[in-house]
C-alpha positions, -999 to 999 in steps of 0.1 A, spaced: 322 -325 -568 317 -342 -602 335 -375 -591 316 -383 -563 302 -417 -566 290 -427 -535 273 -408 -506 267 -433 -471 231 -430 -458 242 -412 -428 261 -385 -445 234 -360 -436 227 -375 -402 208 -348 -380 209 -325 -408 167 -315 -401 171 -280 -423 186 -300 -450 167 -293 -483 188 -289 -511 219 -302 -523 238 -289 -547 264 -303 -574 273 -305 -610 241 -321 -634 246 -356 -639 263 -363 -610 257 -390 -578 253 -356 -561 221 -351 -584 209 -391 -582 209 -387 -545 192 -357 -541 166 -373 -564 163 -406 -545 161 -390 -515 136 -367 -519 158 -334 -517 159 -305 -539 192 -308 -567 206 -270 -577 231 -273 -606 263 -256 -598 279 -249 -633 284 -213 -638 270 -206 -603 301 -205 -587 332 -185 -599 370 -183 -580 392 -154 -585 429 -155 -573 461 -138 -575 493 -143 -566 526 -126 -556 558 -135 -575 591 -128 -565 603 -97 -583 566 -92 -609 549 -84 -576 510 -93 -573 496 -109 -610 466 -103 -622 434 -124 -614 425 -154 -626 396 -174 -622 382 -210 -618 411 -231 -626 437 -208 -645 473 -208 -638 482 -178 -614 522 -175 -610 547 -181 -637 555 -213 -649 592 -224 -660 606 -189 -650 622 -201 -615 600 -177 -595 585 -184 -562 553 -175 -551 549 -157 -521 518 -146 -514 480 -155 -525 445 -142 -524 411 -160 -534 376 -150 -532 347 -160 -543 321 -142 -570 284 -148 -579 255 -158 -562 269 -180 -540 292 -156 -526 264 -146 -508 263 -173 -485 296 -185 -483 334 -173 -475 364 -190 -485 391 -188 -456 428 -197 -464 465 -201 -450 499 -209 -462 531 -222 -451 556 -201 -458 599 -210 -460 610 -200 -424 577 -191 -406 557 -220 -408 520 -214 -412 503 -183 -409 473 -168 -399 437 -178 -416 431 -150 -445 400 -152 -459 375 -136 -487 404 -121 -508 431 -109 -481 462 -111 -488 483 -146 -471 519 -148 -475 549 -131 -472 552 -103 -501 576 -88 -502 602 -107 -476 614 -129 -502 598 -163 -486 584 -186 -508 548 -206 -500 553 -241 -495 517 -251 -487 481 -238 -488 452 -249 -470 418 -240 -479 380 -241 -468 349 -227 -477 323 -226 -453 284 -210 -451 
C-alpha cells in the first residue's frame, strides 16, 4: 500500500522463500526491501481490478476498473450483487475471493475470481463486502 510507513522487524518472521516485495515506487514498502536486502517490484500498472455490479431494476452494469464507481450514485438504487477479478500479470499468481451480506440472508458464500455474490434478482440489497486476495 502507498501509506505504509512502518513495517516491524518481524513482519516476515520465518518467511525463508521470501525474496521480493512488492509495492508502489517510493514507498516504505520500497525502503525496506532496500535496507533489507530484498528484491523491490513496482506495482503501478501491474495490477488492474475489474468489477461490476447488479442494480435493482438496470440489471448487471458494465465493468469498471481500479477504483471507478460501479452502481449508480443519487438514483436510490441498491446494489445487489457484485463481481471482481483481477487482470494482468499478477493475475497469474493470485485470486481475489469475496462475500457479501445481503438484507435478510446474512452473509453468503465466498465467490471468488469474477463469480457472481449477491442476490440478483431477489430484490435484497448488499449491506457489506468482504474481500481478500490471496497467492
Amino acid at each position: 500500500m502507498e501509506s505504509v510507513t512502518k513495517i516491524e522487524n518481524s513482519a516476515f518472521w520465518g518467511c525463508v522463500n521470501l525474496k521480493t516485495i512488492r509495492g508502489y515506487a517510493g514507498s516504505y514498502a520500497e525502503s525496506y526491501a532496500k535496507e533489507y536486502g530484498y528484491i523491490f517490484e513496482d506495482v503501478e500498472g501491474k495490477i488492474t481490478t475489474s468489477y461490476r455490479t447488479h442494480v435493482q431494476s438496470f440489471g448487471w452494469q458494465n465493468p469498471v476498473t481500479n477504483g471507478a464507481m460501479s452502481g449508480t450514485s443519487g438514483e436510490a438504487k441498491r446494489l445487489e450483487a457484485i463481481r471482481i477479478k483481477l487482470y494482468g500479470e499478477m493475475a497469474n499468481h493470485f485470486d481475489v475471493y469475496y462475500r457479501v451480506h445481503a438484507q435478510s440472508y446474512g452473509w453468503l458464500g465466498w465467490a471468488k475470481n469474477g463469480a457472481p455474490s449477491g442476490t440478483a434478482g431477489y430484490a435484497k440489497r448488499l449491506e457489506g463486502i468482504q474481500i481478500v486476495v490471496l497467492k
